[in-house]
C-alpha positions as CSV (number, residue, x, y, z in Angstrom):
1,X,48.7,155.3,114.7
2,X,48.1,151.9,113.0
3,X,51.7,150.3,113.4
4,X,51.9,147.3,115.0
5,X,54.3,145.8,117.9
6,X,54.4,142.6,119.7
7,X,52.6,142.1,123.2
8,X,54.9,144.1,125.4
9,X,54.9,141.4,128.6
10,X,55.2,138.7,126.1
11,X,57.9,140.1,124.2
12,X,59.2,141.1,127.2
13,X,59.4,137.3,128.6
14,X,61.0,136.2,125.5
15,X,63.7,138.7,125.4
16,X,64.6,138.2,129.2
17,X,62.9,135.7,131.1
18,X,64.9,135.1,134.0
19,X,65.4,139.3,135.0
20,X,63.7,140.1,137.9
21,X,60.4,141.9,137.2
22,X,59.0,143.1,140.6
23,X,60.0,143.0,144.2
24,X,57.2,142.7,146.2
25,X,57.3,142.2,149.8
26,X,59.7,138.8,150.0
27,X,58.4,137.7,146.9
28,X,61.3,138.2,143.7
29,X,59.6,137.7,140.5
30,X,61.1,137.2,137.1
31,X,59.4,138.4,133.5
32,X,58.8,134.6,133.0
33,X,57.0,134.2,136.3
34,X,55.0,137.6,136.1
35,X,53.9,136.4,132.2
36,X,53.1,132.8,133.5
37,X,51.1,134.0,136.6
38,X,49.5,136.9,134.0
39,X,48.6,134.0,131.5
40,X,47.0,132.3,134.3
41,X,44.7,135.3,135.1
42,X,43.5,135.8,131.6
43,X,42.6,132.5,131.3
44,X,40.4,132.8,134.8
45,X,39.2,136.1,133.2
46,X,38.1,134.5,129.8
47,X,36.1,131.8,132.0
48,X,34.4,134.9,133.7
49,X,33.2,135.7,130.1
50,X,35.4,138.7,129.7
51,X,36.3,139.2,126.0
52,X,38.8,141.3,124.1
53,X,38.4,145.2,123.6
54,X,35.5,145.4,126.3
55,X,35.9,148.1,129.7
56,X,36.5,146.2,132.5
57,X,36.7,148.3,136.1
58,X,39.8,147.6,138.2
59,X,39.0,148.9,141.2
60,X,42.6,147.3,143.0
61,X,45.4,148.5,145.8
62,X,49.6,148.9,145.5
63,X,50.2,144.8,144.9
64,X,51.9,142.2,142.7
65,X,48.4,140.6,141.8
66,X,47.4,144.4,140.6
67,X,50.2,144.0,138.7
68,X,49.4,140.2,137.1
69,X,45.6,141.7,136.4
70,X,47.0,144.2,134.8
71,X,49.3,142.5,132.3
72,X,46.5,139.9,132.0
73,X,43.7,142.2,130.9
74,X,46.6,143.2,128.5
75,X,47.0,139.7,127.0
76,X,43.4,139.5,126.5
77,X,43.2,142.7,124.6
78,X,40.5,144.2,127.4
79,X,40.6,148.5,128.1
80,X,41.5,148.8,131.6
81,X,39.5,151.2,133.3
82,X,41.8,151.8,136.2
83,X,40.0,153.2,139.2
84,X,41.1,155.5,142.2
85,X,40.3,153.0,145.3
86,X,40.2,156.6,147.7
87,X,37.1,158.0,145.8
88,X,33.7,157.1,147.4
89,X,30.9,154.4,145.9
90,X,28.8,156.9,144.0
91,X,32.2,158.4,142.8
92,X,33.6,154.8,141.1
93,X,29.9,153.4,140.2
94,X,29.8,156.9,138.0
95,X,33.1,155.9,136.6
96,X,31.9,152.6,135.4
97,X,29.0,154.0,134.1
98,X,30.8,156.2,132.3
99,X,32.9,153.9,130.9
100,X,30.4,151.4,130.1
101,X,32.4,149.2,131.8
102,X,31.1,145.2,131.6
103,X,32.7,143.7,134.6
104,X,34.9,145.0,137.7
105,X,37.5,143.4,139.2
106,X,38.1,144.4,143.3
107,X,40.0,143.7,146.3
108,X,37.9,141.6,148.8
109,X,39.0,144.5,151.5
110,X,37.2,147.3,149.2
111,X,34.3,145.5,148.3
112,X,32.3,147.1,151.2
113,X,32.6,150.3,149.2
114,X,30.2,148.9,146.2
115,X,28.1,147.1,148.4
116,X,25.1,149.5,148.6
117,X,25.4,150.2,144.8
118,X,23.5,148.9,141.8
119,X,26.2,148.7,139.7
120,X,23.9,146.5,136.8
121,X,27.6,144.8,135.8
122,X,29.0,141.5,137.5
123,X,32.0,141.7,139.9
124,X,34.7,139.2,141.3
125,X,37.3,140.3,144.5
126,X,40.4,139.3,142.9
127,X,41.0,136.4,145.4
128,X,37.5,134.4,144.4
129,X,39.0,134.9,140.7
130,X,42.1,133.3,141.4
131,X,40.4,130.3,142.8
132,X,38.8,130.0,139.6
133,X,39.6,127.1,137.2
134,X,41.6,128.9,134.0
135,X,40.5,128.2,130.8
136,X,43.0,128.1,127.9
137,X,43.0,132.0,127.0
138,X,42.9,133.5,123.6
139,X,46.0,136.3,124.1
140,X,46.7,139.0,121.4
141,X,50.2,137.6,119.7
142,X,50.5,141.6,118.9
143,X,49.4,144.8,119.4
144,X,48.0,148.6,117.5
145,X,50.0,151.1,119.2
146,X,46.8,152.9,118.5
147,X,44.4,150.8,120.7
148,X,43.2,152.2,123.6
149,X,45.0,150.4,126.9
150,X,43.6,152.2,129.6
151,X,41.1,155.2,131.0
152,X,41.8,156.5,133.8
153,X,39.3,159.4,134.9
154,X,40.5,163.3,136.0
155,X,38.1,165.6,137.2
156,X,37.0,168.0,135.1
157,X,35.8,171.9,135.8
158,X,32.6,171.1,135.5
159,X,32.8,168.4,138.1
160,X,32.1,165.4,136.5
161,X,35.4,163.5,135.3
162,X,36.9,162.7,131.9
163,X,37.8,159.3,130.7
164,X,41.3,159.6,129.3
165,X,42.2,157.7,126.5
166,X,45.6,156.1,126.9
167,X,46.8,153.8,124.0
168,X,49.8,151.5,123.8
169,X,51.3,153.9,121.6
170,X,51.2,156.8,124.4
171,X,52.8,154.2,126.9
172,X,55.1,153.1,124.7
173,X,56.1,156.7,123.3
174,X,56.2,157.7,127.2
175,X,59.0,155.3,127.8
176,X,60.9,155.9,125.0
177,X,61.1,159.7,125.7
178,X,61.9,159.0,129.7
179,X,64.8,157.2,128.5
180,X,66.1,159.2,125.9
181,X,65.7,161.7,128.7
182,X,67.0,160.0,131.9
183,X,68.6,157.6,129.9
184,X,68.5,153.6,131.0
185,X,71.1,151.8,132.4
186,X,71.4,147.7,132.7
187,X,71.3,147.9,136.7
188,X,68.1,150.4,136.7
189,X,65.8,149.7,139.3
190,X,62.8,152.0,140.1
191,X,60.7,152.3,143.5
192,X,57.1,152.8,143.0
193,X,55.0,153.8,146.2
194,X,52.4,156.1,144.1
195,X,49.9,154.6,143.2
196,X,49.3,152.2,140.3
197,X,45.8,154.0,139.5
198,X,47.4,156.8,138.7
199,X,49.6,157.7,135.5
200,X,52.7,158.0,138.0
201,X,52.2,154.7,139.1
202,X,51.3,153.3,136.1
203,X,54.0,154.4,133.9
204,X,56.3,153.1,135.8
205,X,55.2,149.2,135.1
206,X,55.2,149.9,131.3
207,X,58.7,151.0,131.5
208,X,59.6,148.0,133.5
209,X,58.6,145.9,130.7
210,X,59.9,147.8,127.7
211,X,63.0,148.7,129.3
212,X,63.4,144.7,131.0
213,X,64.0,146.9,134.6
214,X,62.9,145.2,138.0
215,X,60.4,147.6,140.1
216,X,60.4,147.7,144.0
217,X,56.4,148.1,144.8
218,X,55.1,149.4,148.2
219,X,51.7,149.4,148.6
220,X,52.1,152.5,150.4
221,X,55.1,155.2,151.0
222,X,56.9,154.6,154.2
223,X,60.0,157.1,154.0
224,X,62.3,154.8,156.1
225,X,61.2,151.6,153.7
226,X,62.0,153.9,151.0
227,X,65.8,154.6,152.2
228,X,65.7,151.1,152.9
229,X,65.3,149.1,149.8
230,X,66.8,152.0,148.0
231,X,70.2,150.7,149.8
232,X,69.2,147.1,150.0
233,X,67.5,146.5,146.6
234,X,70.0,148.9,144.5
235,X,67.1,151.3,143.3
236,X,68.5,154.0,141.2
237,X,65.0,155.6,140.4
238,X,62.0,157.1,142.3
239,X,58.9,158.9,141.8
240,X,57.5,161.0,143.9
241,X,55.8,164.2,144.8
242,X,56.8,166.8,146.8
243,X,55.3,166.1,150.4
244,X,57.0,162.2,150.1
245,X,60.6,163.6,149.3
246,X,60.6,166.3,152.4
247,X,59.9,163.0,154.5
248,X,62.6,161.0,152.9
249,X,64.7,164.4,153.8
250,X,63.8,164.7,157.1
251,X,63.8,160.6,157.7
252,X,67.6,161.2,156.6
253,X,68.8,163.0,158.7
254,X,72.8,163.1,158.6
255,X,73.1,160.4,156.3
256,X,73.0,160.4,152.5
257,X,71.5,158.2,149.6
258,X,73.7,155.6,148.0
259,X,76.4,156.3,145.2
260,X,74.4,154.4,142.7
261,X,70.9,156.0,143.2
262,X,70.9,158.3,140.7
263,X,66.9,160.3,140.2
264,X,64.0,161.0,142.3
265,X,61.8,162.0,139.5
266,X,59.4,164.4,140.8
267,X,56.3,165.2,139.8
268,X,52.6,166.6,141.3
269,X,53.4,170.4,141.1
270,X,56.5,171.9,141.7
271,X,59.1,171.3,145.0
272,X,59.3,174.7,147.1
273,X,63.0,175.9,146.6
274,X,64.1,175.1,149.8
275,X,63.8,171.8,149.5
276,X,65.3,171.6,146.0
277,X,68.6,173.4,147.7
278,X,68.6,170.7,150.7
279,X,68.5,167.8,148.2
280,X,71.0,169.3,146.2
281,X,73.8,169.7,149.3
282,X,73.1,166.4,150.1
283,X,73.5,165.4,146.1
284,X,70.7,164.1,145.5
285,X,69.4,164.4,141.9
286,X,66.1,165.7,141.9
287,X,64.6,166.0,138.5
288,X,61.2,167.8,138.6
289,X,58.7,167.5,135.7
290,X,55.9,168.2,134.4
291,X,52.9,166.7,133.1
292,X,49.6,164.8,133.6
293,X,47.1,161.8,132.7
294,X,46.8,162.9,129.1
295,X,50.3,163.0,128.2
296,X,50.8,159.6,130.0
297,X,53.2,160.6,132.9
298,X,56.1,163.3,132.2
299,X,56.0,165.4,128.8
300,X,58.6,168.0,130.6
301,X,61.5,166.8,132.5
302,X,64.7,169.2,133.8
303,X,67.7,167.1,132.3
304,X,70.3,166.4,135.1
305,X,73.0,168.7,133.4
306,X,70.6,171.6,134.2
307,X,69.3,170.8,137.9
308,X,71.4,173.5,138.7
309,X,71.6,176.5,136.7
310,X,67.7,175.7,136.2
311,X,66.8,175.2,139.4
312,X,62.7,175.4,140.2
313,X,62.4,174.9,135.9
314,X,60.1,171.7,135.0
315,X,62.6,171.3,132.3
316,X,62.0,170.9,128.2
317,X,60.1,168.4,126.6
318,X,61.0,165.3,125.8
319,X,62.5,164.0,122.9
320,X,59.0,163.0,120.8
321,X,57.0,165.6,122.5
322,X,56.5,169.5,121.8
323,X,54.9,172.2,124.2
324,X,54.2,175.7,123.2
325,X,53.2,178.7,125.5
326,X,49.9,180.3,123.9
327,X,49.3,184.1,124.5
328,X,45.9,185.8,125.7
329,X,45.4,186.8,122.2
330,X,46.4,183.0,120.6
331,X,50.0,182.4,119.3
332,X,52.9,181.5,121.0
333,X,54.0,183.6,123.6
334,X,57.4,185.7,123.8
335,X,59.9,184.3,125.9
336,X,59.2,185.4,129.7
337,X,55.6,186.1,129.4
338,X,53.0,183.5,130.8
339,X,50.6,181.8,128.4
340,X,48.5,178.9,128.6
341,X,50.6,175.5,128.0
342,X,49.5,173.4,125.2
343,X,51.4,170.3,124.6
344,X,51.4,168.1,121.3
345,X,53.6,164.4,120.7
346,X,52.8,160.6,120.4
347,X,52.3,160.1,124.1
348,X,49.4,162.5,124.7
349,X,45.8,161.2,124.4
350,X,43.8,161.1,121.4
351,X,40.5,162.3,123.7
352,X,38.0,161.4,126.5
353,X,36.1,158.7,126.3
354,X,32.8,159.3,125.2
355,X,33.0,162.9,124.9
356,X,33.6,164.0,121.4
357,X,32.8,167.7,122.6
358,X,35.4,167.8,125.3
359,X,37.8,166.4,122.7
360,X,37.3,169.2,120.6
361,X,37.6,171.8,123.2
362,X,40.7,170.6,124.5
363,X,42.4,169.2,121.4
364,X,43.3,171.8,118.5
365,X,45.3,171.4,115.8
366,X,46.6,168.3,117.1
367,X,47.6,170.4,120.1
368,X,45.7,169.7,124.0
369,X,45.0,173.0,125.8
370,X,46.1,172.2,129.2
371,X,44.2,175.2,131.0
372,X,47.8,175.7,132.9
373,X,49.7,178.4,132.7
374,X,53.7,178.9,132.7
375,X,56.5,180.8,130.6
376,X,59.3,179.6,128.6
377,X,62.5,181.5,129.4
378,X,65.6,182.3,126.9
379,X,66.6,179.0,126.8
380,X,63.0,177.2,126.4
381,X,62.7,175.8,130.0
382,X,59.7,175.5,131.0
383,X,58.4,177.6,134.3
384,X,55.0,176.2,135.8
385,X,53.2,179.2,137.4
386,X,50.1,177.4,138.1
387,X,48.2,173.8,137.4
388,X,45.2,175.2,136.0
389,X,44.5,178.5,138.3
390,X,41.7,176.3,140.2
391,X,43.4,173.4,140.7
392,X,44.5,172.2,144.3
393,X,46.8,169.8,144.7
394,X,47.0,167.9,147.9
395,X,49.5,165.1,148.4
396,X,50.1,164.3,144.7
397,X,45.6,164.5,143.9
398,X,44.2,166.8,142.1
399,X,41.7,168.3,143.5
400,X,38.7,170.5,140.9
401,X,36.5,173.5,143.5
402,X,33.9,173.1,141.1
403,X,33.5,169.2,142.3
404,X,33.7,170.2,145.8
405,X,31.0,173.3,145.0
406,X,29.1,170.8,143.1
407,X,28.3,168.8,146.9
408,X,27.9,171.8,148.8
409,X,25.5,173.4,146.7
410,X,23.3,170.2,147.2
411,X,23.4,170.5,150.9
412,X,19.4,172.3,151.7
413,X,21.2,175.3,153.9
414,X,23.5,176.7,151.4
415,X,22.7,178.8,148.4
416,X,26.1,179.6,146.9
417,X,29.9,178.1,147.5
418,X,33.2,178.7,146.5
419,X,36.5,176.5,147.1
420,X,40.1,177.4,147.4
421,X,43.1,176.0,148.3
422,X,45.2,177.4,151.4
423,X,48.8,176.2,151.8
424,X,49.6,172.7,154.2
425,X,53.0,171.7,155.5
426,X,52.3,168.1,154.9
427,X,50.2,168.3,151.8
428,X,51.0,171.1,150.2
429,X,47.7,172.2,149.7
430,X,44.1,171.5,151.4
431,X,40.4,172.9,150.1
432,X,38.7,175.3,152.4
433,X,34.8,176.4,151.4
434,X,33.1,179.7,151.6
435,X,29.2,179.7,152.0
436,X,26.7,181.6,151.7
437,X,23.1,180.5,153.3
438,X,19.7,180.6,153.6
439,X,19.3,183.5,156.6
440,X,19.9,182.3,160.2
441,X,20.5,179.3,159.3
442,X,24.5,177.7,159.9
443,X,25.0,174.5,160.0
444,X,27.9,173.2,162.3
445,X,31.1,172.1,160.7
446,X,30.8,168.6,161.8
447,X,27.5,167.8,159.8
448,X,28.9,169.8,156.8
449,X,31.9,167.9,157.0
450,X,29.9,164.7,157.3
451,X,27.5,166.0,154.3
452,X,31.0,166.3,152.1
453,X,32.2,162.8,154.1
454,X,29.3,160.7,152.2
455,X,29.4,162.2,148.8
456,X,33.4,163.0,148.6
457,X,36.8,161.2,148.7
458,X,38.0,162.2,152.6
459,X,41.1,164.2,150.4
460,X,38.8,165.9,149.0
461,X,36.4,167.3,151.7
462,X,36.9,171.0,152.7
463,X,39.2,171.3,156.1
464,X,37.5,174.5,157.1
465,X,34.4,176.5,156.2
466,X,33.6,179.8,156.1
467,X,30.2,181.8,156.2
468,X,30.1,185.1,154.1
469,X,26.8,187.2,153.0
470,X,27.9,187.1,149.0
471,X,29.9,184.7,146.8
472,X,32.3,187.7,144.9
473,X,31.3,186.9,141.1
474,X,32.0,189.0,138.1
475,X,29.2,190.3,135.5
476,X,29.1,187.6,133.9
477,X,28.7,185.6,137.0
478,X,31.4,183.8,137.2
479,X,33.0,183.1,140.5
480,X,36.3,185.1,141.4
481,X,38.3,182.7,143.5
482,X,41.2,185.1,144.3
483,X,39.0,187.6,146.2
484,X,38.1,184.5,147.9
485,X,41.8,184.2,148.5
486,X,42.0,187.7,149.7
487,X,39.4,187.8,151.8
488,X,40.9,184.7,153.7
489,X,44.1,186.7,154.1
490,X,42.7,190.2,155.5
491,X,40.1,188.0,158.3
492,X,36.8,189.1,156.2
493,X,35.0,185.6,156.0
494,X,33.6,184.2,159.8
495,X,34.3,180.4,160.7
């Protein structure tokens, strides 16, 4: 992909400067303002010595000065290397690593977290690099849609991470098939409360400057601030996962959602019925979708005519973007029978960083092997059955056993362990461990939770364990999670 297109935030500024960009707080800020702030920051970056296509590490929170780094970096021509601020030091100094990242960029209030590292690159908290004096930076006039933008890292089965490849070309294909999808209209304006590390997040801001559409930013979800600016602010778009609409639901109430709000794009798994039902009798359009880091946000979405008649369906592709059911025994699937999803169009990644062999596993033919598995009906909707059969989610993360395994199997006590996830009202999912250990020896749940505490994100540490005599394995060893599952269910594992 070697066309070229002109900076998007400085195109962006040109074609309507005095549109409201992002609402922050009390702060209003225009495309003009958020280019000129962004300018700013690259020339304070370029005085730190940072320097077109290097990594640089972001390690920053829900905020308009993530935002003006982010476009700034952008200017510059640097690869983001955006960074989950809830994963532990050892976690983001692998990352960067990794990445070979050659500077990182943090908030003063996470700085702490890096503090007992060696990280062997130089760091600035975002406010000592705004007190910096700019220099006059040298910005990319234009763009390769087939540059890479940003990596952002998702765990992998083996528990180390993958760097995804994101390029302006993915972004920008991304947008374009959301709004041939959702369509865009001139008084758009979408609420972003995920966070801006991940795709979800992420997305969102390149929309906002290729469509010239103001963004609401929270740095967290608050459910009655959602309803709020939604009625105050004129949103008409959300994303959000499934745990953060049943609180909007339930913050409700009696009341409804203004006439001009008109999607609450949902992603991170599917929405139990129930709750797709009680959204729809108060008429509110829920669209779920589908997708993931390397298809840069949404590749899936369940057109609004269809909410209904389709109702629990991620939806078809979008308009750039193909997916394809493969069977056990390779080709595509008949209609109605489950398969593994492989997905193929302009805004899926190229590859991981670094890895050519994970590339190659994962990218055939131009198509990615998700490792998830769903059906296409009659029609061609899409029907998620599982996200990757391992895979918990929790609150919107994703959440690899093998990570979690990975920790536990470190700890001196325990010879084998095996991770599932068991169903939460508020998160939808949380990982519980089984052990097995050396003989007579248990250690208590505090320490192991403690163990897990220092080496693991707090999301991802197990919320129960369990002690059993043998991990259930098949001949050729491999670990059988759904007798784990079982077991849970008929009482066999001890606490």
């Amino acid at each position: 992909m070697n066309e070229r297109m002109p900076n998007f935030l400085k195109k962006r500024m040109f074609l309507t400067p005095d549109r409201t960009a992002v609402y922050f707080k009390d702060q209003t800020v225009s495309f003009k303002e958020l280019y000129d702030r962004s300018l700013k920051a690259a020339g304070q970056l370029q005085g730190l010595g940072v320097q077109q296509d290097q990594f640089i590490g972001v390690l920053l929170k829900n905020h308009l000065d993530t935002v003006v780094i982010l476009f700034a970096l952008q200017l510059l021509g640097v690869k983001s290397v955006i960074l989950n601020n809830r994963l532990t030091s050892s976690e983001l100094v692998w990352q960067l690593k990794d990445s070979k990242s050659s500077f990182l960029i943090l908030e003063e209030a996470l700085s702490d977290k890096m503090n007992e590292q060696n990280l062997l690159i130089g760091a600035i908290t975002k406010e000592s690099l705004f007190n910096r004096k700019p220099e006059v930076p040298v910005i990319r006039d234009d763009i390769n849609l087939g540059d890479i933008c940003t990596i952002m890292y998702t765990s992998g089965t083996t528990g180390h991470p993958k760097g995804v490849m994101q390029s302006y070309g993915n972004h920008w294909w991304s947008a374009v098939g959301s709004a041939l999808n959702l369509g865009v209209n001139d008084n758009d304006c979408w609420l972003c409360s995920v966070p801006l590390f991940h795709i979800s997040g992420f997305s969102i801001l390149m929309r906002s400057v290729i469509y010239g559409m103001p963004i609401v930013l929270h740095e967290t979800f608050d459910a009655e601030k959602t309803i709020k600016d939604i009625n105050e602010k004129n949103v008409s778009v959300m994303s959000i996962v499934g745990t953060m609409l049943k609180r909007v639901m339930e913050t409700l109430g009696a009341e409804r959602l203004p006439g001009h709000f008109r999607c609450m794009l949902l992603g991170g798994g599917p929405a139990p019925l129930p709750l797709l039902v009680a959204c729809t009798e108060k008429e509110i359009p829920v669209f779920q979708t589908y997708g993931m880091t390397e298809s840069s946000s949404q590749i899936v979405t369940l057109a609004p005519e269809y909410s209904l008649t389709k109702l629990g369906s991620a939806g078809k592709p979008l308009f750039p973007s193909e997916i394809r059911i493969e069977g056990e025994e390779g080709g595509a699937a008949q209609a109605g029978v489950a398969g593994e999803i492989i997905i193929k169009g302009p805004n899926v990644t190229a590859g991981y960083l670094n890895r050519p062999d994970a590339t190659a596993e994962k990218i055939r033919d131009g198509w990615l092997y998700t490792g998830d598995i769903g059906y296409l009906d009659e029609d061609g909707f899409l029907y998620v059955l599982d996200r990757r059969s391992d895979l918990i989610i929790s609150g919107g993360e994703n959440i690899y056993p093998a990570e979690i395994e990975a920790v536990l199997l470190s700890h001196p006590s325990v010879q084998d362990a095996g991770v599932i996830g068991i169903d939460n009202e508020q998160w939808g999912q949380v990982p519980v461990a089984f052990l097995v250990t050396k003989e007579g020896d248990y250690p208590s749940e505090e320490a192991l939770r403690q163990f897990c505490g220092e080496r693991l994100a707090k999301y991802k540490v197990p919320k129960a364990f369990y002690f059993i005599e043998k991990m259930p394995r098949n001949a050729a060893k491999k670990l059988l999670r759904r007798n784990l599952k079982e077991w849970l269910i008929e009482g066999r594992a001890d606490r």
